[in-house]
C-alpha positions as CSV (number, residue, x, y, z in Angstrom):
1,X,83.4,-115.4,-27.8
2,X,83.8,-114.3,-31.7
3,X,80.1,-115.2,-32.2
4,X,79.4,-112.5,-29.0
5,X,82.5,-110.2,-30.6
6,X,80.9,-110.1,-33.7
7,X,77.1,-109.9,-33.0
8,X,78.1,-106.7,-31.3
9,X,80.0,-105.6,-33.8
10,X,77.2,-105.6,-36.6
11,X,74.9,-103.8,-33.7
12,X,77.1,-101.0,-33.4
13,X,77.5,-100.4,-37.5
14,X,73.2,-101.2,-37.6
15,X,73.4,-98.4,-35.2
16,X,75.7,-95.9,-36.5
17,X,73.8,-96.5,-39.9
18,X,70.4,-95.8,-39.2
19,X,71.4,-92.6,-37.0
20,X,72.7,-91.0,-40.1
21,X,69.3,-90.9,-41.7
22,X,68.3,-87.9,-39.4
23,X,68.4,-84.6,-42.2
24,X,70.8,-81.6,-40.7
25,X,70.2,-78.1,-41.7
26,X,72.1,-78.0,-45.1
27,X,71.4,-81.0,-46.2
28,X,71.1,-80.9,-50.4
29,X,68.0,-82.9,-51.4
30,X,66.7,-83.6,-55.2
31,X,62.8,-83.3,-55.5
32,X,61.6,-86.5,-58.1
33,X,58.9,-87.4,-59.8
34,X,55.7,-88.3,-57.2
35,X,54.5,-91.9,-57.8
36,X,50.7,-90.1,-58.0
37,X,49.7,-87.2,-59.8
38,X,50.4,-85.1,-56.9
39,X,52.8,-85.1,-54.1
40,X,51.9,-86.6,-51.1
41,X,54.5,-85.7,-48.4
42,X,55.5,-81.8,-50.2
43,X,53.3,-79.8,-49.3
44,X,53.4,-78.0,-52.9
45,X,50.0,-76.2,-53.4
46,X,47.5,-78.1,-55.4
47,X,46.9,-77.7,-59.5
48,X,43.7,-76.0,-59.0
49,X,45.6,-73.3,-57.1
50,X,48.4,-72.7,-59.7
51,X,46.2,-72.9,-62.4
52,X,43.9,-69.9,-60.9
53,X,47.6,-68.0,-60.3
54,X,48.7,-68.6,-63.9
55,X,51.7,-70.4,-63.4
56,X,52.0,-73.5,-64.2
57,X,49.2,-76.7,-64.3
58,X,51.8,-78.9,-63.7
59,X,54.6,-80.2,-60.9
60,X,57.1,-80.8,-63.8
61,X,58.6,-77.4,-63.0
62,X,59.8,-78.7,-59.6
63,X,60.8,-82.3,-61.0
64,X,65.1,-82.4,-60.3
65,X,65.4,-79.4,-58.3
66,X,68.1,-79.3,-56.3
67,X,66.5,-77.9,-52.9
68,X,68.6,-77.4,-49.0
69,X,67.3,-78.0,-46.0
70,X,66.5,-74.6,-44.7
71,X,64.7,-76.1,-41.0
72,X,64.4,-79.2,-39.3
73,X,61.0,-79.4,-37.3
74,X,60.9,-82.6,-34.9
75,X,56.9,-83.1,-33.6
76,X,55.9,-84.6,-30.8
77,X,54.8,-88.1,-32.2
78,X,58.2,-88.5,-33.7
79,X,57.8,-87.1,-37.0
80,X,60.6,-85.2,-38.7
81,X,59.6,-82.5,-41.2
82,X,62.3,-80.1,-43.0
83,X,61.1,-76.6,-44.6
84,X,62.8,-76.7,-48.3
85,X,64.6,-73.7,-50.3
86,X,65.7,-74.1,-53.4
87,X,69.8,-74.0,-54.2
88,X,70.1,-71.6,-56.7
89,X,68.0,-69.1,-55.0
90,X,64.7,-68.8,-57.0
91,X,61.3,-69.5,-56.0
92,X,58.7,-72.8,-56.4
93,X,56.7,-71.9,-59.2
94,X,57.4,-68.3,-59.5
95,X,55.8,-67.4,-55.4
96,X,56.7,-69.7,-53.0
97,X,59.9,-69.3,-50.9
98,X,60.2,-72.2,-49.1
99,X,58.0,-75.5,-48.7
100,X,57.4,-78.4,-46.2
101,X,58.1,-81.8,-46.4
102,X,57.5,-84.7,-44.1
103,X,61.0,-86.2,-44.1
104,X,60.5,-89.9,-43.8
105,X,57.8,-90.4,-45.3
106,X,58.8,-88.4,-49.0
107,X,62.1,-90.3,-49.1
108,X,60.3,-94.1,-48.6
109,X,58.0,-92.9,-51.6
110,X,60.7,-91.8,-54.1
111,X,59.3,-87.8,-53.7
112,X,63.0,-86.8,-52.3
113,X,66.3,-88.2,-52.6
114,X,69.8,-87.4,-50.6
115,X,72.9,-85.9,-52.9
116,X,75.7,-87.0,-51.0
């Protein structure tokens, strides 16, 4: 019976753990340095692009930004992606608003972190 008591027990904390992975609008994220030379799951535009605007020819602008969830988006094969704003109000590299991010997959590489 404890063996039984306790088994569920651990289910229902496994449970309640992994259902608070799931981003809410709000959420504060920090953007980190990509494993690659570019990011992988941001959809940031490429170097080629900002370097023809004249802004930067780098991501290390966007490296520690504190960002907020501004939109949860939930496909059809499962896949959670979140449009990004940045916190104190300005924009990604001096023209973009907001970004999109595939959720799962940025914070398994490293891209994005949770503040709690």
């Amino acid at each position: 019976m404890k063996k039984l008591f306790f088994t569920l027990l651990f289910f229902g904390f496994c449970f309640f753990a992994s259902a608070d992975n799931q981003p809410k609008v709000g959420d504060q994220l920090v953007i980190k340095e990509p494993t690659a030379q570019t990011y992988n799951h941001i959809e940031f535009p490429k170097p080629n692009i900002l370097i023809k605007r004249g802004t930067v020819d780098r991501y290390k602008s966007v490296y520690g930004n504190n960002v907020l969830v501004d939109e949860v988006v939930t496909k059809k094969d499962g896949e959670t992606h979140v449009v990004l704003k940045k916190k104190d109000g300005t924009k990604f590299f001096g023209y973009l608003n907001k970004v999109k991010a595939n959720y799962n997959k940025s914070i398994e590489d490293g891209e994005l972190a949770v503040i709690k």
